[in-house]
N, C-alpha and C positions, 0 to 999 in steps of 0.2 A: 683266406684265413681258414675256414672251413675245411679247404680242401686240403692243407698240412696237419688241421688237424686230427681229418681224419687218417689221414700217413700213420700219423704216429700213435693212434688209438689200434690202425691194425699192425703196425710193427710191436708194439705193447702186449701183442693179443686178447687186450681188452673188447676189443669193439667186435668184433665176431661177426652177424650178421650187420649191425649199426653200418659198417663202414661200407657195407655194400648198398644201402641206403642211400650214402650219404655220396657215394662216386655218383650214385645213380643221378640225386638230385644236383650235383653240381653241372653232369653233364646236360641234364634237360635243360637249367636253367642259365646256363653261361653258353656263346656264340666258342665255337673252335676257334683259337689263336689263327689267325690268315685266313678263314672260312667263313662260310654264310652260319647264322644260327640255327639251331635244327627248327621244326616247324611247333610252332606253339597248339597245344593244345587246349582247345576252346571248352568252357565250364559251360556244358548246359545249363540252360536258365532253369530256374526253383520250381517251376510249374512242373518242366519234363522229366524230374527224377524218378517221380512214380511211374515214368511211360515208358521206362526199361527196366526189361528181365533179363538173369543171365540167358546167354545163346543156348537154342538147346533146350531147357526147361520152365513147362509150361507150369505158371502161376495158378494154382486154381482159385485164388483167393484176389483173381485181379480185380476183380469189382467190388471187392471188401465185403461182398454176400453171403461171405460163407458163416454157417449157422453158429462155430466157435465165435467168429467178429460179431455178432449179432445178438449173442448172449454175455450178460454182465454175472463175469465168474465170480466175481467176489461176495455177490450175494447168494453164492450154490449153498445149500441148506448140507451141512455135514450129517445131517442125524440120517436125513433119506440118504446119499452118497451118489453114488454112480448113478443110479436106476433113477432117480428125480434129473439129474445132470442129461442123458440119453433123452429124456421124457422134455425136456423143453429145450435140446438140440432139432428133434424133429421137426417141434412146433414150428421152428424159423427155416424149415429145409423147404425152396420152392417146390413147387406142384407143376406147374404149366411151362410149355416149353412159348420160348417169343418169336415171332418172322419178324427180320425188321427188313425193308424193303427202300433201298436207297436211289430216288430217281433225280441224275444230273439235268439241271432246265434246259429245254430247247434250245437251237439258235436264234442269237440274239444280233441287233446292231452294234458291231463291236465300237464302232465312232462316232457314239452318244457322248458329248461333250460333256453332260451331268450323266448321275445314274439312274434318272427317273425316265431320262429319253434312250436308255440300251434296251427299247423293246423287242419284243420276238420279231424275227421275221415271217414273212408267209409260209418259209419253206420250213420255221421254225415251230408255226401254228400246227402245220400241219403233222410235223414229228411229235407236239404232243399227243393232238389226237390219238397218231398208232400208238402210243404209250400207255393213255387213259384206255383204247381198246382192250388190248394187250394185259393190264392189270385185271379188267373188268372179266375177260376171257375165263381169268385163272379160276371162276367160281371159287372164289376165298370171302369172309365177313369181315373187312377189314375195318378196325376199332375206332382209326383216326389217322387224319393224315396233319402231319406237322411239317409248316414250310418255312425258307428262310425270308428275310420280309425286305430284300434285294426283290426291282421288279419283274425282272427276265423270271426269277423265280414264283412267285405273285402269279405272272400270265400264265405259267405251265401249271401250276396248280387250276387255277380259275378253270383251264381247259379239259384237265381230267378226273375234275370233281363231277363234269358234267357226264362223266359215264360211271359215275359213285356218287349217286346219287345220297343223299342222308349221312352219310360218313361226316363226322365234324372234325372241322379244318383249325386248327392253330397258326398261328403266325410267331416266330421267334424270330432275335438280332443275334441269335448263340450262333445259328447257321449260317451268316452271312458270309461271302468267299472273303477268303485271304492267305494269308501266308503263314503257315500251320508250323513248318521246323524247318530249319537249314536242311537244305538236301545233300546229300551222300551219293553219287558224284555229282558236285555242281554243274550248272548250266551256265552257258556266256549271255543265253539271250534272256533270261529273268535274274536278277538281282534286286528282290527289295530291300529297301534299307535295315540293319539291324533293328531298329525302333519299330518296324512293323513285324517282323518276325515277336518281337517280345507284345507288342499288341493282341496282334491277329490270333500268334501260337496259346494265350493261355486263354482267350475266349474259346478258341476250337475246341484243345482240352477239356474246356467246362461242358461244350457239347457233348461229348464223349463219355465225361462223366455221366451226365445227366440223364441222357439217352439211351447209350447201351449197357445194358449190363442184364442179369438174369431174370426173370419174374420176380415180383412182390411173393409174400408171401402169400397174403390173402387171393392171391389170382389162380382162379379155380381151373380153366380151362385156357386153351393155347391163344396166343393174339397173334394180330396181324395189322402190322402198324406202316403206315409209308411215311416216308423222309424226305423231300423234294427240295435240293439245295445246290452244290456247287464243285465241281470236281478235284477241286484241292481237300474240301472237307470229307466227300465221300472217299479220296485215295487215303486220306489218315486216319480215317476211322477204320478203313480195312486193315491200315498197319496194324492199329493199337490193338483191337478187337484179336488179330490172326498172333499177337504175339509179335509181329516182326518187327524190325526195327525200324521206329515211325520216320528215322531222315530217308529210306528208303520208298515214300509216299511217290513220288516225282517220276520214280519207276512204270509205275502204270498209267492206263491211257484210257479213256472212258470219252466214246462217243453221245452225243447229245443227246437227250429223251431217254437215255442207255437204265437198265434195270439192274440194281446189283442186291442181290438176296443174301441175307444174313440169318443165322438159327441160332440160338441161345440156348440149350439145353439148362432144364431146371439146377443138375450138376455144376453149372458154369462153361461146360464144353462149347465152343464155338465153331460155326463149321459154315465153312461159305459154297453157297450152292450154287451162286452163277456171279459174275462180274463182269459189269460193263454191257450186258447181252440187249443187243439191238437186231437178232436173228430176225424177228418177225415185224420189219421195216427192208421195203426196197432198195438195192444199195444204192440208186439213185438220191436215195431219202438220206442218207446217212452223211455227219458231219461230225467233226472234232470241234472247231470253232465257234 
């Protein structure tokens, strides 16, 4: 019915653009006569709207930091005008650039029947260690380390707190592993169900939000923060953070104890300084699993 109607809205010359609208959606939405249906295209879930930009251009405003989102225009004083408006844009402009520093846990027992018995292995102790080394080496003052409160994650913390000594430690469930966004090209050997993608993906999300994004205002000088969690959630936070497109997460590959550096310029600029880097680990030492 639609589809005649539209006939004769462009044989009318009525319909103009309309009709090329209206071919379009008949053709998405109807199977070809003798044919398979074209393929459906799947509505991101409510969470992931925010987590895409157009191709091509960078949001400066993705962490909703910027000093305009920050200030409440409609209380701008008209009698001072611009010069008062400039005057408490700065006020909200960060100062401090942030390192955030994202380290995937060791290896674990992957055939821990619960999750409380996937602990590290020996070979997985030991990869913290070079890891806790390796952080301690950088001579940096690092402010806090926040881990996920899975326990493979638990034990690599526990391990290179002991070479960061005084740094206080948080525990969150925002980082725990899972299943962050349908990936772009799929995999045959991971499929989790729809119902954990819509779980897992808006808590990660929440990580994301919550996590990275530019310096406070009030933060005078630079930090250096660690993140000890899980490689599905460190491959999406690199999505979101670089801009890219986060079903592209599944793309990269992060070996265990692996060190992934992230910089936040006060501007909002982002800019990844190492991923994945296990350089100073034996390749004996080194593992995916």
């Amino acid at each position: 019915m639609a589809f005649r109607r539209a006939l004769q809205l462009a044989a009318c010359g009525l319909a103009g653009g309309s009709a090329a609208v209206l071919f379009s959606a008949v053709a998405i939405g109807k199977p070809r006569t003798g044919g398979a249906a074209e393929p459906r295209v799947s509505e991101p879930p409510g969470w992931a709207v925010g987590a895409r930009s157009s191709p091509g251009v960078w949001d400066p405003n993705w962490d909703r930091r910027e000093p305009p989102s920050l200030v409440n225009l409609r209380k701008r004083n008209l009698e001072s005008g611009e010069e008062e408006l400039a005057s408490r844009l700065d006020h909200y402009k960060a100062k401090a650039t942030r390192h955030i520093f994202l380290i995937r846990h060791s290896q674990y027992h992957v055939d821990g029947s619960l999750e409380k018995d996937r602990t590290l292995t020996p070979l997985g102790r030991e990869q913290a260690e070079l890891t806790g080394v390796r952080l301690a080496s950088l001579g940096l003052k690092f402010d806090r380390i926040v881990h996920s409160s899975m326990t493979r994650a638990i034990e690599t913390t526990d391990i290179i707190c002991k070479h960061l000594p005084g740094v206080c430690r948080v525990s969150t469930d925002l980082l725990r592993e899972g299943a962050p966004i349908e990936p772009d090209p799929p995999v045959s050997h991971w499929k989790p169900e729809a119902v954990q993608y819509y779980e897992d993906g808006a808590r990660i999300e929440a990580a994301f939000r919550n996590y990275i994004h530019r310096a406070d205002v009030r933060q005078e000088e630079d930090s250096y923060e660690i993140f000890i969690c899980h490689a599905n959630v460190i491959r999406y936070i690199v999505c979101r953070a670089l801009q890219f497109p986060p079903e592209g997460w599944l793309r990269l590959s992060l070996n265990n104890g692996s060190i992934t550096h992230l910089v936040i310029r006060p501007n909002g600029r982002v800019a990844l300084r190492t991923l994945g880097d296990t350089g100073f680990m034996p390749p004996d030492k080194i593992t995916r699993s």
